[in-house]
VOGU-3710 file (C-alpha; in Angstrom, 3 decimals, decimal comma):
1> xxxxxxxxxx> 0,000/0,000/0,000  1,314/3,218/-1,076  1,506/6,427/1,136  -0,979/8,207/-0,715  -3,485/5,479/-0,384  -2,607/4,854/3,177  -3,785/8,846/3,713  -6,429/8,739/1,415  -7,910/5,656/3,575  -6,615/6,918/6,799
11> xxxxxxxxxx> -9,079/10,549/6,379  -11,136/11,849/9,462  -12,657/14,912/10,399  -10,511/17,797/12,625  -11,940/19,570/14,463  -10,038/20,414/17,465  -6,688/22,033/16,726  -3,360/23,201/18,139  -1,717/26,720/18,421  0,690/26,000/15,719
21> xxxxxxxxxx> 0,924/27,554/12,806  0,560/25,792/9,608  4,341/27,406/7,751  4,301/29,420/4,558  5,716/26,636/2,677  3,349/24,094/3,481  0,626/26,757/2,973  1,790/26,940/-0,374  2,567/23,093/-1,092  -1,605/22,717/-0,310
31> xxxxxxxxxx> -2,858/25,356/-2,531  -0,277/23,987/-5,411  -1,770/20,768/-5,014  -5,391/21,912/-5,245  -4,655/23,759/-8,066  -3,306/21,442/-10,145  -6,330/19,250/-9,865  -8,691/18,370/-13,043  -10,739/21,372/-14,560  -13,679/20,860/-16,861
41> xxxxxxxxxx> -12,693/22,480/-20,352  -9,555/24,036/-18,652  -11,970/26,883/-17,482  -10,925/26,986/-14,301  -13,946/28,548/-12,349  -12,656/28,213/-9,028  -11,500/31,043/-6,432  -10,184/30,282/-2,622  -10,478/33,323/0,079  -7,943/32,642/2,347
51> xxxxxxxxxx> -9,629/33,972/5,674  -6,522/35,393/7,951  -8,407/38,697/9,702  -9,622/37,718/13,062  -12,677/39,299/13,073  -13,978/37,898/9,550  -13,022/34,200/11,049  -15,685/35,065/14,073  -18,099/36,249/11,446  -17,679/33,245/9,703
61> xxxxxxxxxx> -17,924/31,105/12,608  -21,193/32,360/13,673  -22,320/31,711/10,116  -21,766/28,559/10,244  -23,883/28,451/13,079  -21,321/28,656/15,478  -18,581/26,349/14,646  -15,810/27,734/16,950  -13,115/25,957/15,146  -13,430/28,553/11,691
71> xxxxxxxxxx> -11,910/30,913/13,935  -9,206/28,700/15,782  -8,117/26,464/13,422  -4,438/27,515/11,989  -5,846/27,956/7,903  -9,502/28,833/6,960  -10,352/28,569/2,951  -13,477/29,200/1,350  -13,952/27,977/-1,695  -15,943/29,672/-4,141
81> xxxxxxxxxx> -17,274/29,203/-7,777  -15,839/32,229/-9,844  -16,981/33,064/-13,365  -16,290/37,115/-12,527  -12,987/37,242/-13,681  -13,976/34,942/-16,870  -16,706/38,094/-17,302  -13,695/40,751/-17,200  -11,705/39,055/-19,769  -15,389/38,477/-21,662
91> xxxxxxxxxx> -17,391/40,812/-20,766  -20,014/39,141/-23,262  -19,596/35,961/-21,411  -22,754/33,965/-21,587  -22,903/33,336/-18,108  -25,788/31,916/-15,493  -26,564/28,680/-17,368  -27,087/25,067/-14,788  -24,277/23,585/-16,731  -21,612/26,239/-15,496
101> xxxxxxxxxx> -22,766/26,082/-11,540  -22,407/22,122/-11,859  -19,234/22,589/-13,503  -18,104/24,931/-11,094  -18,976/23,148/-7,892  -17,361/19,527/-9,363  -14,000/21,931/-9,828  -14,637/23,198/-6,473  -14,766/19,822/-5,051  -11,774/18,313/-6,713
111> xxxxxxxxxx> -9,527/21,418/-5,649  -10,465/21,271/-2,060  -10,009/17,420/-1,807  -6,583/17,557/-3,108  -5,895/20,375/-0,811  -7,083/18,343/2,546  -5,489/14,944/0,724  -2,575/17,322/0,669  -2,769/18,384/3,882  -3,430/15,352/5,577
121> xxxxxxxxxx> -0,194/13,960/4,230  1,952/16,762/6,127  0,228/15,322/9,105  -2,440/18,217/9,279  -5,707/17,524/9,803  -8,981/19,346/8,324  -12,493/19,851/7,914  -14,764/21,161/5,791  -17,566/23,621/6,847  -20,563/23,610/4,763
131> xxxxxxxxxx> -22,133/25,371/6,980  -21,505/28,826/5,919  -24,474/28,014/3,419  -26,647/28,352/6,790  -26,185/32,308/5,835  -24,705/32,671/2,234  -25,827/36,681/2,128  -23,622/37,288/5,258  -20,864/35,321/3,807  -20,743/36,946/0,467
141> xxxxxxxxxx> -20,812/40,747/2,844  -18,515/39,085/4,892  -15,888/38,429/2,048  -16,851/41,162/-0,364  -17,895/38,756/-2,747  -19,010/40,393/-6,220  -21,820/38,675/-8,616  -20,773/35,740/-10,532  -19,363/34,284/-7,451  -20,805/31,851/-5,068
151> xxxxxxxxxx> -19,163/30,579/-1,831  -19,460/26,766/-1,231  -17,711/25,674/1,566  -15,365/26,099/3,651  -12,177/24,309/5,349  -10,608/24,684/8,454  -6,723/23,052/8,675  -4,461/22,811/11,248  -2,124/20,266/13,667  -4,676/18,229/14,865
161> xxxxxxxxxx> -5,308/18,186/18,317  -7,835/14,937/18,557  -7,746/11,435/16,984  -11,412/10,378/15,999  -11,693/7,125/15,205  -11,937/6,725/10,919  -16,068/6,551/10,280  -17,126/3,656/8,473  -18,453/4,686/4,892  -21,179/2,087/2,867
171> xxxxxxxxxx> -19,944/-0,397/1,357  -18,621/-1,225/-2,031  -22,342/-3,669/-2,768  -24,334/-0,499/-1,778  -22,167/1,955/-3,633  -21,013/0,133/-6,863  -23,367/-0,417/-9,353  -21,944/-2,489/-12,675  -23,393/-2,031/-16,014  -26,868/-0,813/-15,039
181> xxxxxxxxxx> -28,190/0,952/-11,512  -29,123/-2,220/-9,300  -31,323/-2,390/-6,599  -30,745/-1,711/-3,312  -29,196/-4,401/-1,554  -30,893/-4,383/1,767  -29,068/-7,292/3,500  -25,702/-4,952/3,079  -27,838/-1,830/4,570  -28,846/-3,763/7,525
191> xxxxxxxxxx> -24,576/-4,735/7,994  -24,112/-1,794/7,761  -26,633/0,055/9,880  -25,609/-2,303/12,586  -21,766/-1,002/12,067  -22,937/2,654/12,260  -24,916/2,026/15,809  -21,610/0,410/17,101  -19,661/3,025/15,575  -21,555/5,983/17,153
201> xxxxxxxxxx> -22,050/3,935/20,572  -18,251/3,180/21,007  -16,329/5,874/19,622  -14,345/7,877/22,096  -16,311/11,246/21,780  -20,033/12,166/21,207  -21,463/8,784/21,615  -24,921/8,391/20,205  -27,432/6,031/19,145  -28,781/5,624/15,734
211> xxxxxxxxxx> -27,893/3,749/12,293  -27,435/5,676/9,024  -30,498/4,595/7,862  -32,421/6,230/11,107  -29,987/9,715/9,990  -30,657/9,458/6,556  -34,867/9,176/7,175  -34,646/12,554/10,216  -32,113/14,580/7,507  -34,250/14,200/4,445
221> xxxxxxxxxx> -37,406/14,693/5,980  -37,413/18,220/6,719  -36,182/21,055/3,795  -32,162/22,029/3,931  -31,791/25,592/3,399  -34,772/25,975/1,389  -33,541/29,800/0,684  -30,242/28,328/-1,273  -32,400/28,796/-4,505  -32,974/32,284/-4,352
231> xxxxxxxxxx> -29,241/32,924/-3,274  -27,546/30,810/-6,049  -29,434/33,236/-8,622  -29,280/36,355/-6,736  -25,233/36,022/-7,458  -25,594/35,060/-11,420  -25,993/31,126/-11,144  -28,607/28,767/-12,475  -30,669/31,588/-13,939  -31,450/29,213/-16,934
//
């Protein structure tokens, strides 16, 4: 097994770090790595706000509805979809079309994974906050964010300062579907709903009890930021 895939299979959520600083270079060595993932049609719609002023951190972490880690942690990106500065070099640019938010959030996505894959190799630790969403408007005052960009998520790095056990994710006969989409294989759910109640039961830090199944049925059945609609259009995106 390779050190990357070792790191890769090793990943956990941060969220409790130390005072030390993450250094310039390694700063650096993260956002290289982000930015040399994929990009659809080399367009390269993607922006990062690197959040270093104390006070925009608070505002920030009372966005996310109070995640006191966006304003501890040692690094806080946000990570933004960015057709603006395609507009300045275009300013005909054909802009607002489905296609170019889904393109820009995949992009988004890939950049930020390398960066916490990155990361998490110089022993760092992360995790990302998609809870500035709870209040996009503030965010985009917060940052000074013009149209034709759209803030994501966020991620908080650092020197970790916890050791969470790894979370069990659903298995390869749930996830994998060859040649055509197969049904669900409900033999494999109930494995694995018994693996999430041990994991939440045992785990050395906010024991619970509940499968994934019993999560899954309480998320989706109430709305999620029902308001994200009106926001994603109100800054250029998915207009048509």
């Amino acid at each position: 097994m390779t050190p990357t895939i070792e790191t890769l299979l090793n990943h956990r959520s941060i969220r409790a770090f130390t005072k030390q600083a993450i250094s310039d270079t390694q700063l650096q060595t993260i956002l290289d790595c982000g930015i040399a993932a994929s990009s659809s049609s080399f367009i390269q719609c993607v922006s990062i706000v690197r959040v270093t002023d104390s006070n925009k951190r608070e505002q920030l972490a009372t966005c996310a509805g109070g995640q006191s880690y966006v304003a501890s942690c040692a690094e806080f990106l946000v990570f933004c979809i960015d057709y603006q500065r395609h507009q300045q070099i275009h300013p005909q640019a054909q802009l607002g079309f489905t296609e170019q938010t889904l393109i820009g959030a995949i992009d988004a996505g890939l950049m930020a994974q390398n960066c916490l894959t990155a990361a998490e190799s110089l022993d760092l630790g992360g995790v990302y906050i998609g809870g500035l969403r709870n209040n996009p408007d503030q965010v985009v005052d917060c940052l000074e964010l013009p149209q034709n960009v759209l803030p994501l998520f966020g991620l908080c790095l650092g020197y970790p300062d916890q050791s969470p056990e790894v979370k069990p994710r659903l298995p390869k006969s749930i996830l994998v579907h060859e040649n055509s989409y197969q049904p669900l294989n409900t033999q494999a759910l109930a494995e694995y709903d018994q693996q999430i109640s041990d994991y939440y039961a045992t785990r050395s830090s906010n024991n619970k009890v509940g499968s994934w199944s019993q999560q899954i049925t309480t998320n989706l059945s109430k709305e999620t930021r029902p308001f994200m609609q009106e926001f994603i259009k109100s800054q250029g995106f998915s207009t048509k």
